[in-house]
C-alpha positions in Angstrom: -9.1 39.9 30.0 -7.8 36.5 28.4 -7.5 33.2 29.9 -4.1 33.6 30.1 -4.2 36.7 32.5 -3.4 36.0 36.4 -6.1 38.1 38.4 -4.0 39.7 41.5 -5.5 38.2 44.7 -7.1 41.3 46.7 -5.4 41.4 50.1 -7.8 42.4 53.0 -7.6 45.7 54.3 -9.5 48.6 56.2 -9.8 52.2 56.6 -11.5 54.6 59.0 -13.7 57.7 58.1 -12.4 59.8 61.2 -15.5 62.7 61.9 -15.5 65.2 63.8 -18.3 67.6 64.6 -18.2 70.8 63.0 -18.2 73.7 65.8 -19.6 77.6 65.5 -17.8 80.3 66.6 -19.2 80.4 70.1 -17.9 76.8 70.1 -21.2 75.4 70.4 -22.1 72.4 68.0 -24.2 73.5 65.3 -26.4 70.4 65.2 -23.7 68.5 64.7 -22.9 68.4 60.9 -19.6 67.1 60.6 -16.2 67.1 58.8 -14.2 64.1 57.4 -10.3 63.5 58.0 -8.7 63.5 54.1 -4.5 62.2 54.2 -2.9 63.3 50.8 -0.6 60.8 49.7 3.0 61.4 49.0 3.6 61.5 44.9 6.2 58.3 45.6 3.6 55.9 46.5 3.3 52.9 44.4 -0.5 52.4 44.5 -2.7 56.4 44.5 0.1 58.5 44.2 -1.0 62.4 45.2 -4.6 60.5 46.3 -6.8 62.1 49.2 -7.3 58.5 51.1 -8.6 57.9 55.1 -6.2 56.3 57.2 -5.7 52.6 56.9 -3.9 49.9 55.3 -3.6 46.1 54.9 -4.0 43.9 57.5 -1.2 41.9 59.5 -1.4 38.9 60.5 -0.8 40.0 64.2 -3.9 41.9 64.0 -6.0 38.5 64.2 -4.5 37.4 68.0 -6.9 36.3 70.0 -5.7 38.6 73.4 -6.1 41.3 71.7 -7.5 43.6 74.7 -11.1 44.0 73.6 -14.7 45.5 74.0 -18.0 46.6 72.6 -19.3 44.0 69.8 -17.0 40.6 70.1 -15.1 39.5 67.1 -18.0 37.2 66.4 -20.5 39.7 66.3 -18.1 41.9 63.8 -17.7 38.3 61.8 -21.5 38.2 61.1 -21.9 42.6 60.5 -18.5 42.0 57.9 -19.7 39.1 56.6 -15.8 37.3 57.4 -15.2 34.9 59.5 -14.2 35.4 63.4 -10.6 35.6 63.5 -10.2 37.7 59.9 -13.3 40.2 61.7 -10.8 40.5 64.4 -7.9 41.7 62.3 -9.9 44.0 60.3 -11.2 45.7 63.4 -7.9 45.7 64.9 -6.2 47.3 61.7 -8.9 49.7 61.5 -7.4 51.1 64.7 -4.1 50.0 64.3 -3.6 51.7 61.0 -5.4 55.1 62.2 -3.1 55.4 65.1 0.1 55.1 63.2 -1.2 57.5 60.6 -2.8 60.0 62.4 -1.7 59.6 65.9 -5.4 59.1 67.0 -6.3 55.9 68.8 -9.5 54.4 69.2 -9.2 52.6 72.9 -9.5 53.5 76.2 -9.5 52.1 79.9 -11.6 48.6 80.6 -14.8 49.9 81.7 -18.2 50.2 80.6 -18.5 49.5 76.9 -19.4 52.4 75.2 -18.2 55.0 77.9 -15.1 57.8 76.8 -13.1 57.1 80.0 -10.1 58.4 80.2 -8.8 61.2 77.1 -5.9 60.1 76.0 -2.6 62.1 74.9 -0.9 60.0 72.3 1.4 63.2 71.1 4.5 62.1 74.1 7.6 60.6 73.1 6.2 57.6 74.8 3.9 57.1 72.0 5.6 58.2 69.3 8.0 55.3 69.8 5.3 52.7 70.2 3.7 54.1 67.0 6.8 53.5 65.5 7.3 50.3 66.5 4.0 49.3 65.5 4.8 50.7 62.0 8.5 48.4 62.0 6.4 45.6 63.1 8.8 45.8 66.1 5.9 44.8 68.9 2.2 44.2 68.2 -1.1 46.3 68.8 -1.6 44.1 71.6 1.4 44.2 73.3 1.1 48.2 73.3 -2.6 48.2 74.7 -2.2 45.0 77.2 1.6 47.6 78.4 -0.7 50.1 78.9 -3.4 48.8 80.4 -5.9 49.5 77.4 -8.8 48.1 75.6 -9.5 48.5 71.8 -13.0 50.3 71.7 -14.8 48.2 69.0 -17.7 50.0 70.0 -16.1 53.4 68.3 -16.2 51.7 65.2 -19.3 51.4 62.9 -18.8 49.4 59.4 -20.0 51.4 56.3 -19.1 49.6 53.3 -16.4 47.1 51.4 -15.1 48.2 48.0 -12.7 45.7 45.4 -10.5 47.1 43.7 -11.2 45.8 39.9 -9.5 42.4 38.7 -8.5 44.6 36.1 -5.8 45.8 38.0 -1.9 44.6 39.1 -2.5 45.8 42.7 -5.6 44.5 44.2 -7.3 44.9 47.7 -10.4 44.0 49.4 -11.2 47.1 51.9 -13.9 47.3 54.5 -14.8 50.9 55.0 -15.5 51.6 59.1 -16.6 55.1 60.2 -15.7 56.6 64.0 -15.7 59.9 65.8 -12.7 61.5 66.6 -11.9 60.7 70.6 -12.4 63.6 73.0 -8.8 65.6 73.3 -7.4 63.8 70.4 -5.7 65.5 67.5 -4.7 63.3 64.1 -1.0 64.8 62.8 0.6 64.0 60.2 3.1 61.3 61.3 2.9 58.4 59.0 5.1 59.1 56.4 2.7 57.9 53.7 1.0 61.4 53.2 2.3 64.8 52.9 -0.9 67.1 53.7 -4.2 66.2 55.9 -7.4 68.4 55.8 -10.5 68.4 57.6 -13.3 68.5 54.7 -17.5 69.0 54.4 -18.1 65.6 52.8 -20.6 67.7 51.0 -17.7 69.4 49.0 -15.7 66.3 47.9 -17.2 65.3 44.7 -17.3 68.5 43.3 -14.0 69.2 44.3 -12.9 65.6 42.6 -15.0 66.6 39.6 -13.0 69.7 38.9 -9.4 68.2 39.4 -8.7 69.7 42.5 -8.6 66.4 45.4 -7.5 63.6 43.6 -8.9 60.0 45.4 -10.6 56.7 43.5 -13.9 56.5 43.6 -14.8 54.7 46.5 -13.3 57.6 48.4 -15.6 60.2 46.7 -18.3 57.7 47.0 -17.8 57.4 50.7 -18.1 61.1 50.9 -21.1 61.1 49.3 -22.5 59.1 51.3 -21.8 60.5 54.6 -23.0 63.9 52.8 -26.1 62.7 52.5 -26.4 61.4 56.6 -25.8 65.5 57.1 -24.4 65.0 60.6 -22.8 62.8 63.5 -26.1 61.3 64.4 -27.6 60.5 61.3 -24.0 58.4 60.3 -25.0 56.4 63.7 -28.4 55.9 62.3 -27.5 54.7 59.3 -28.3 51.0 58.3 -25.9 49.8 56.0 -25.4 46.0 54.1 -21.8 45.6 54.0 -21.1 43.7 50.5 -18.6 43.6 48.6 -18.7 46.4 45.4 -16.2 46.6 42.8 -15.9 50.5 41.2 -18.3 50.1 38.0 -16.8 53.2 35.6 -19.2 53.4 32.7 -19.3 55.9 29.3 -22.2 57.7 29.2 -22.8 60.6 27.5 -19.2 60.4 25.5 -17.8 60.7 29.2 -16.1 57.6 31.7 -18.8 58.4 35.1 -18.1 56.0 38.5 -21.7 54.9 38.9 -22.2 54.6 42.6 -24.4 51.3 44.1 -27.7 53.3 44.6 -27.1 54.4 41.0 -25.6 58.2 41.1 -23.1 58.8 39.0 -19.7 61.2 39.2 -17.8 62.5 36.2 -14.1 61.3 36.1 -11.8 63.8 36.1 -8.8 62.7 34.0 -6.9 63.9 36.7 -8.0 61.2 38.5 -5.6 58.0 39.5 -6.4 55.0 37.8 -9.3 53.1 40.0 
């Protein structure tokens, strides 16, 4: 890069891990290993075409309003666990949410209550929904407007923060993402409604990389990194138990061994598959 090149500015933006608990045949948890929600996005997409992603997407600039129907950990308790300031921890956490529900269809809120507590399972699959989801996506109303309508709180609480990845300055389409994880809401279901991805798969973490390695789910790095991670927690409660320093990390792709390998922060490397899009 010359002194001539503009560096894109990275615009803030979030995603969710959605887990679920895997569940044997007697429908008994197992010990609760887990699977990870995987959207495939559609080949027309300017930035990952044909990419496995996790819900999300940039933030808006509504997601930062202050009456935004809230609880679990205040917006200045996520401002100090993000490492952000107040109101941009509030918009993160609010597009976290925002952006799964008009993906997936799942949302992460529930009646005012005691923090932490399930309360009421939600059906988001009525026409009801399906046109606030659609609003939301043609910025038509705000997340708060449909949660303060319905008399609903965002569950912050459902959210834990795993990491923040940059994409490299290297490239024209830049974005700073924090990475949240959160369990899939009793008598939810995630469909495939956003429009953005053509196929969505529940997936062993455990299988990802190798599945990356041989060609087979496309995704950047910090997708297959995530996995990797949340491999390596086994199950639902050891992702709870994990203690994690949210920095920012830009993908570092090295040659070693006559071969491009994403070297992950803790020092593992992965083979990149040429099929792989562009990090």
């Amino acid at each position: 890069m010359t002194e001539n090149d503009v560096v894109a500015q990275a615009r803030p933006a979030a995603t969710v891990m959605l887990l679920r608990p895997v569940v044997d045949t007697a429908g008994a948890p197992e010990g609760r290993p887990m699977e990870v929600l995987l959207m495939r996005r559609v080949p027309s997409m300017g930035f990952a075409p044909g990419a496995y992603v996790f819900p999300g997407g940039l933030v808006d600039e509504r997601d930062a309003d202050g009456d935004l129907p809230w609880t679990g950990p205040s917006p200045r308790d996520w401002a100090g666990i993000l490492g952000v300031d107040v109101p941009m921890a509030r918009a993160l956490v609010c597009a976290a949410v925002r952006e799964t529900f008009e993906e997936t269809g799942v949302l992460l809120a529930g009646e005012p209550g005691h923090a932490g507590d399930t309360g009421l399972t939600l059906d988001t699959s009525g026409e009801d929904w399906e046109r606030d989801r659609l609003d939301l996506i043609d910025h038509a109303c705000s997340f708060t407007e449909v949660l303060s309508r319905r008399g609903l709180v965002l569950r912050s609480e459902w959210l834990r923060a795993w990491s923040r990845w940059v994409t490299p300055t290297r490239q024209p389409r830049r974005y700073d993402t924090w990475f949240f994880t959160a369990e899939l809401p009793p008598g939810q279901s995630p469909r495939d409604v956003g429009g953005e991805a053509d196929h969505s798969r529940w997936v062993d973490p455990g299988v990802v990389a190798p599945e990356w390695e041989a060609g087979r789910m496309p995704m950047l790095p910090p997708t297959v990194i995530a996995c990797a991670e949340l491999a390596d927690r086994r199950t639902l409660e050891g992702v709870r138990d994990a203690r994690r320093d949210i920095v920012p990390i830009e993908p570092d792709v090295r040659k070693i061994d006559g071969r491009l390998r994403v070297v992950a922060p803790d020092g593992r490397d992965f083979p990149l598959p040429h099929t792989d899009p562009t990090p």
